[in-house]
KOLMI-162518 format. One line per field, with one value per residue (C-alpha): residue in one letter; y, z, x. Coordinates in steps of 0.1 Angstrom, whole numbers. Example, Ala and Ser with C-alpha at 12.3 -4.5 7.8 and 13.67 -1.06 7.14 Angstrom:
residues 2
type: c(A/S) $
yy: c(-45/-11) $
zz: c(78/71) $
xx: c(123/137) $
end
This chain:
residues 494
type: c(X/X/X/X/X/X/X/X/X/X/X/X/X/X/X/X/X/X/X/X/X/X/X/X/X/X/X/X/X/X/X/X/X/X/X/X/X/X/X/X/X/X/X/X/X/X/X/X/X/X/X/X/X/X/X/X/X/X/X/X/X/X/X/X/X/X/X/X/X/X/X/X/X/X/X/X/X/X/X/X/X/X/X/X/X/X/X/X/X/X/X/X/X/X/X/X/X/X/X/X/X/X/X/X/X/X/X/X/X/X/X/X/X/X/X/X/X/X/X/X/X/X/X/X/X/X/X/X/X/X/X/X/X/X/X/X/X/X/X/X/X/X/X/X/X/X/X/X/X/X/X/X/X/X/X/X/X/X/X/X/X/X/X/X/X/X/X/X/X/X/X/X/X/X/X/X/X/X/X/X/X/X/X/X/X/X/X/X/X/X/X/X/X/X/X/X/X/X/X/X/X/X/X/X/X/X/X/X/X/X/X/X/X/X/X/X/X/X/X/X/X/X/X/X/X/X/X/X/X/X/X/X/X/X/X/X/X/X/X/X/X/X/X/X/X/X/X/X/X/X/X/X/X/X/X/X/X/X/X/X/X/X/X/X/X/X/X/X/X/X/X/X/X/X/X/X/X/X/X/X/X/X/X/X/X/X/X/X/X/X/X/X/X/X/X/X/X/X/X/X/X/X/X/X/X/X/X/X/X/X/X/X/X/X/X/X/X/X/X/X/X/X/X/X/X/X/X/X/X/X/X/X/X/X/X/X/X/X/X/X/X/X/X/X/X/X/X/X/X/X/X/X/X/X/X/X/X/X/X/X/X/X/X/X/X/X/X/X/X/X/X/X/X/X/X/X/X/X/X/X/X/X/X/X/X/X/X/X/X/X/X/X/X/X/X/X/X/X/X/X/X/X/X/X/X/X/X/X/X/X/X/X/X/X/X/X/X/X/X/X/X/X/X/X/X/X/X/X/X/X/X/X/X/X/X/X/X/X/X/X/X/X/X/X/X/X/X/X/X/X/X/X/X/X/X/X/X/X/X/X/X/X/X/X/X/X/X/X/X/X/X/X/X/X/X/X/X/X/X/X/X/X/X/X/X/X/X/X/X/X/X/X/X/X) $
yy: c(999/1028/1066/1096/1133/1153/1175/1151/1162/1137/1104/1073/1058/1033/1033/1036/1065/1084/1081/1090/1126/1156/1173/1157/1169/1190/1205/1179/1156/1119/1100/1061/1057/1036/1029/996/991/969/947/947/908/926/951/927/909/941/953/925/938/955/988/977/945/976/993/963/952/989/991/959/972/1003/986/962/927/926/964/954/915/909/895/921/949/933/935/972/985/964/979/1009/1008/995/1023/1035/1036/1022/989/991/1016/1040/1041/1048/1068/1062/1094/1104/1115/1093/1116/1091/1103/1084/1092/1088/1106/1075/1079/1094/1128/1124/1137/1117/1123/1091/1076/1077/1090/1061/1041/1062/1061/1023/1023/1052/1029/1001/1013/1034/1006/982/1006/1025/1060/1091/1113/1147/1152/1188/1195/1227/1224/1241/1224/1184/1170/1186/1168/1132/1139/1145/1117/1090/1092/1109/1093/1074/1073/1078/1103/1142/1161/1199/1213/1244/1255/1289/1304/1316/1304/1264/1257/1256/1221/1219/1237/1222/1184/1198/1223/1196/1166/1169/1148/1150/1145/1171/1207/1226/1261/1288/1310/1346/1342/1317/1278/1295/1316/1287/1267/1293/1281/1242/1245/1272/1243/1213/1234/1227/1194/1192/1204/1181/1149/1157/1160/1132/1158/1142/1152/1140/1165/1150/1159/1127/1100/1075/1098/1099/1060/1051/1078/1062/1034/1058/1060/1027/1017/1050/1032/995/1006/1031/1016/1003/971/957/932/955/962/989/992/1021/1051/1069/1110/1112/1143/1156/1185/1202/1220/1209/1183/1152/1133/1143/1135/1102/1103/1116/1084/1057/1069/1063/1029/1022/1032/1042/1071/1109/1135/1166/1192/1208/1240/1273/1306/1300/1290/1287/1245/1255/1283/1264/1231/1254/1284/1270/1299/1287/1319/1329/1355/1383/1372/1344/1343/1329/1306/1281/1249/1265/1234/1245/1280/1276/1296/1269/1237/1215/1182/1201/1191/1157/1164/1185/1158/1125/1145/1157/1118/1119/1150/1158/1188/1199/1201/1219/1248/1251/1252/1268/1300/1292/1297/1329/1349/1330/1330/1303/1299/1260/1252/1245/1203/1201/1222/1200/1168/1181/1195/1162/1144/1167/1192/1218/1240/1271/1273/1301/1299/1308/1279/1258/1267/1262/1227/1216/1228/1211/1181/1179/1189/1159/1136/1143/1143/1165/1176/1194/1223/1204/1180/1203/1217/1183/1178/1214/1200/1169/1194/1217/1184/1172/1206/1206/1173/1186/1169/1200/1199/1164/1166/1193/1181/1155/1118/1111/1133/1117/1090/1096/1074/1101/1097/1127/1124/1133/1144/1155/1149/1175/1175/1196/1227/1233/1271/1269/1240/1259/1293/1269/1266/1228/1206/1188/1165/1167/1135/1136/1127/1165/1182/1171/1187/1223/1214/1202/1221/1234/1243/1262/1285/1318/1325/1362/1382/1400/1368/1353/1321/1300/1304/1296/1261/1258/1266/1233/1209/1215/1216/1181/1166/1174/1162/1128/1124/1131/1110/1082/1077/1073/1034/1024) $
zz: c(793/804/796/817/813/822/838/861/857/829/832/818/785/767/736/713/733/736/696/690/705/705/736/764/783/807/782/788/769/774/785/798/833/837/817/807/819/799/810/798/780/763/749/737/718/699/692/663/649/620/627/616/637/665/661/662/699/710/699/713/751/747/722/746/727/736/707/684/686/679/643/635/647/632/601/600/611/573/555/571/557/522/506/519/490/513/521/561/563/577/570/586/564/583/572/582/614/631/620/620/603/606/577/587/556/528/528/508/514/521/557/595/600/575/599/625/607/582/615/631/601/596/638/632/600/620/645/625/607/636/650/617/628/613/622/617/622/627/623/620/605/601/572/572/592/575/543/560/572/543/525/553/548/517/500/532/535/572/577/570/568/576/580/585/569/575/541/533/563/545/516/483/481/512/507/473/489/505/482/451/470/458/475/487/519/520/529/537/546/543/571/573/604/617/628/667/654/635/667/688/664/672/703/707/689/708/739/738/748/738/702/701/710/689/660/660/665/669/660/637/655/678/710/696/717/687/671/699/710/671/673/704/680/666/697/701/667/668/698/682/654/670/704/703/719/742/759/785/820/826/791/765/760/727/721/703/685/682/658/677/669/685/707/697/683/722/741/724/735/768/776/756/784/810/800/803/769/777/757/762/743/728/715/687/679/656/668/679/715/741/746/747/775/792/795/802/822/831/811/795/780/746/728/710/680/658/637/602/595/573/592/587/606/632/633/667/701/717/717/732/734/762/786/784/795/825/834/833/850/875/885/863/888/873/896/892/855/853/877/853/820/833/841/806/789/808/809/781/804/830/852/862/896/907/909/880/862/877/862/830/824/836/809/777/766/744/719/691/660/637/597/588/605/593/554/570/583/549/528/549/551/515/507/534/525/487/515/512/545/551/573/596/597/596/630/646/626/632/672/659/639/673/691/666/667/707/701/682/700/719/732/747/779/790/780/801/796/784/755/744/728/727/699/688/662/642/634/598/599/562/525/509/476/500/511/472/476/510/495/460/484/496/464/469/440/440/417/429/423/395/417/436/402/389/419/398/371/393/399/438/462/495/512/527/565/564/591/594/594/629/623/649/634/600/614/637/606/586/613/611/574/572/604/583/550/568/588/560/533/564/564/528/517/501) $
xx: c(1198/1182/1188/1181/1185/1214/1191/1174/1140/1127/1116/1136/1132/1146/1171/1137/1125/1163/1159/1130/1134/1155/1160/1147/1112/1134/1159/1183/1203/1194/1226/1232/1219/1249/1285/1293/1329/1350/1381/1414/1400/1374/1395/1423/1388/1377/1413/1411/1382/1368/1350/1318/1322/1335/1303/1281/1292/1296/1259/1248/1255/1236/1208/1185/1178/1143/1143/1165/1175/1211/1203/1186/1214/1240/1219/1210/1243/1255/1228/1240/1275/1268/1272/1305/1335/1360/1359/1368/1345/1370/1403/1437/1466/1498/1519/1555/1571/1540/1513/1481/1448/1417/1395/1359/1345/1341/1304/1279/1284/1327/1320/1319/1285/1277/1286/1266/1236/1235/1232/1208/1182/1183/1176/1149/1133/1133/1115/1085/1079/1073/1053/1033/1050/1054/1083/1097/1130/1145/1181/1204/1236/1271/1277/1280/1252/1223/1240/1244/1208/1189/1209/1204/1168/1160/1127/1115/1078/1080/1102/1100/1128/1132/1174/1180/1215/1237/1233/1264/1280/1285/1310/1291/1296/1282/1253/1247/1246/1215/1196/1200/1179/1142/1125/1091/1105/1126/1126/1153/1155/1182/1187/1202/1223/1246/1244/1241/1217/1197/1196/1173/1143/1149/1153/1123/1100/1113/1107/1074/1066/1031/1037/1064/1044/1017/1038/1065/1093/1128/1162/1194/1219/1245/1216/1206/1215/1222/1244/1269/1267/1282/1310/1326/1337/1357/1375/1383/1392/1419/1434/1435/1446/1477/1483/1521/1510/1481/1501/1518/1503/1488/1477/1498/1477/1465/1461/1434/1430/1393/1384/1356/1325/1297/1316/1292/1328/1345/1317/1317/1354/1348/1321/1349/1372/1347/1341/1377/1395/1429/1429/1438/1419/1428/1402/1417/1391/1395/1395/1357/1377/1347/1360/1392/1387/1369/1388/1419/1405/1368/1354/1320/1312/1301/1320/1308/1301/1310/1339/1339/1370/1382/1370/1336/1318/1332/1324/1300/1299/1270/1284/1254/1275/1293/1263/1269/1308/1299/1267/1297/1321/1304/1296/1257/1244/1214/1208/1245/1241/1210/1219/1251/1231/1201/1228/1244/1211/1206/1236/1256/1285/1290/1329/1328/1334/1369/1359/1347/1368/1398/1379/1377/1409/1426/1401/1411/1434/1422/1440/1425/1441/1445/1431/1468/1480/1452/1465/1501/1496/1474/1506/1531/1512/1510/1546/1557/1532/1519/1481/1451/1437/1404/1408/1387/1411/1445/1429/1436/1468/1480/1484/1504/1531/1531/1538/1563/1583/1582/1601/1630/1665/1670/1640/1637/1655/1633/1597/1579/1586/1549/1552/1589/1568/1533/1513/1487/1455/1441/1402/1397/1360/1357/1374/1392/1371/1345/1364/1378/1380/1402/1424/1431/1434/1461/1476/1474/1460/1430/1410/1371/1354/1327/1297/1303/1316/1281/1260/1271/1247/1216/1187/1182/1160/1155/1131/1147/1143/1155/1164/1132/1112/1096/1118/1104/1064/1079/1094/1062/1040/1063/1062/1024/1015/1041/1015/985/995/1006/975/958/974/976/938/935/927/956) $
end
């Protein structure tokens, strides 16, 4: 298996070298050169199994044997989940009126990005230790991935660390998972702007290709390859685990509801549907609405500024993961996508072309959803179900009660047949217990589990990047005081 850039300009690399970088050498996003494309046997095969059995075969067709042997894979991807409190690993709460959440957040920081991180680090560990590597790894975050990061390799001698978080732009809880981890490994630095803002740095650094080589730079956001590959099992274990039955011809479909930020969860969708998943995908965003404008009007634009909601993760006007969309749908034109984001990047307002746009809006529907309705759907899901959502999560649920109350008797003989009786999956990226202040805004109960009650009482620490600051010399200045102390502490006799 062999991985290009969206942006054609970049030579191939193997799953090792997709890894271990962040952007690719052109400023693309390294994608599959080919899809595997999986039969209707296949599918009935997986549709019995577990997700971490799900992952492992989803990994083994992207993962060459002659990297990782089998043994081995299977091995890490265990290791990986070990320390997840729910025993499948993710969970499926079957709630009334047909409303399906998939909880992905039973790991160690009660978010989805355990997921794929904890999978990513053991890949990433493998790897530098095979070869005697350093890395640093740069990541921004709205909130859960810096978390998942820092956790998924917290205390490796291998690894540096350096996240960049939106101070005062996270929950506390949020912020606290990250500013309480003193490790030697770890640095983490609060920025005075927002997760868009936070990104220019990164991606300012990892434009230059030199600096980035000499220094081991790579990435844990979802621009990493790895990251995306394990959230496609998501995808297929929503549609095992809510398809009616796999025994008809052609094969039921699944909605699957995404809640989307950065898009990493619906590219993953986006490439499950290209290998032949039967699924149809529905972007659920807040009012940060550039996916949904342009999957309904073909308007890639950002707005003027961003707006600060309840689903707070989600709070982004750049969402990179939408390059990888444009680069599949537009049948892997490198040149295609380049033109598109090159324009992007230079007028931050982009109107798709009519083919494309026609592609993408047959592959996913898109909807925004208001913070009022957010608080409305977590109330109403409780008061039905006695269920805490996130607001994350009530912005994919808040489609299903829309959905639902399209349905109404009256209503039927007027709506199309496919939505009469339409098996749909919400994706549950985050646990309640995080978002405290929006669920008791709710007036909703909630018991916080003692492990994040306890991060209250822990000492912190963070380095300020303020708004006069040059924040891209400060990182630069990091990445190269981190090199140094490595090399140096690498050439000491042990």
């Amino acid at each position: 298996m062999w991985y290009v850039s969206t942006r054609g300009m970049a030579p191939r690399v193997d799953f090792e070298g997709a890894l271990l970088s962040g952007y690719a050498p052109d400023g693309g996003l390294f994608m599959p050169e080919e899809l595997p494309q999986l039969d209707r046997e296949t599918l009935h095969q997986w549709s019995m199994l577990s997700y971490p059995s799900l992952v492992k075969e989803l990994c083994c067709l992207f993962i060459g044997s002659e990297l990782i042997p089998r043994d081995n894979l299977n091995d890490l991807i265990d290791q990986a989940f070990s320390r997840f409190r729910h025993k499948e690993v993710v969970h499926l709460s079957r709630l009334r009126d047909g409303l399906n959440v998939l909880e992905l957040w039973h790991g160690p920081t009660y978010a989805f990005k355990d997921l794929s991180l904890c999978c990513t680090a053991q890949f990433l560990q493998y790897f530098l230790e095979k070869r005697k590597k350093h890395v640093t790894v740069v990541v921004g975050t709205s909130g859960d991935t810096g978390s998942a990061a820092i956790e998924s390799v917290k205390g490796a001698k291998n690894v540096d660390i350096i996240v960049l978080l939106p101070k005062g732009h996270c929950s506390k809880i949020q912020e606290l998972q990250m500013t309480t981890v003193l490790k030697d490994n770890v640095h983490v630095f609060g920025v005075e702007g927002n997760s868009d803002e936070l990104d220019e740095p990164i991606r300012a650094v990892f434009a230059d290709v030199a600096f980035v080589q000499k220094h081991n730079l790579m990435s844990l956001n979802s621009i990493n390859w790895s990251r995306v590959l394990v959230q496609i099992a998501h995808h297929f274990f929503a549609y095992f685990r809510c398809a009616p039955s796999l025994d008809t011809t052609p094969l039921p479909s699944v909605e699957v509801t995404v809640p989307t930020g950065a898009a990493g969860n619906l590219a993953a969708g986006c490439i499950a549907q290209s290998m032949g998943l039967p699924i149809r995908l529905v972007a659920a965003v807040n009012c940060n609405d550039i996916i949904c404008r342009t999957i309904q009007h073909g308007d890639f634009s950002v707005s003027e500024a961003v707006q600060p909601t309840l689903a707070s993760a989600m709070d982004i006007q750049v969402p990179y993961n939408m390059e990888r969309i444009f680069w599949l749908l537009s049948g892997s034109d490198g040149q295609v996508t380049r033109r598109l984001m090159e324009q992007f990047e230079r007028t931050q307002s982009l109107s798709l072309p009519k083919e494309l746009h026609g592609k993408l809006s047959g592959a996913v529907t898109s909807e925004s959803v208001s913070d009022e309705a957010i608080t409305q759907t977590m109330i109403r899901c409780w008061e039905e179900n006695q269920y805490l959502l996130c607001p994350h999560s009530a912005v994919a649920v808040s489609h299903h009660y829309q959905q639902m109350d399209l349905q109404q008797p009256s209503l039927l003989p007027i709506l199309p047949n496919s939505l009469h009786h339409t098996a749909r999956c919400c994706l549950a990226p985050a646990s309640a217990a995080k978002f405290s202040e929006a669920v008791r805004a709710a007036g909703l109960p909630l018991e916080v589990p003692m492990e994040i009650l306890a991060l209250e009482d822990k000492e912190t620490r963070c380095t300020p990047m303020q708004r006069d600051d040059n924040w891209t010399l400060m990182l630069r200045q990091t990445i190269e005081a981190l090199s140094w102390q490595w090399r140096v502490h690498a050439s000491i006799p042990s």
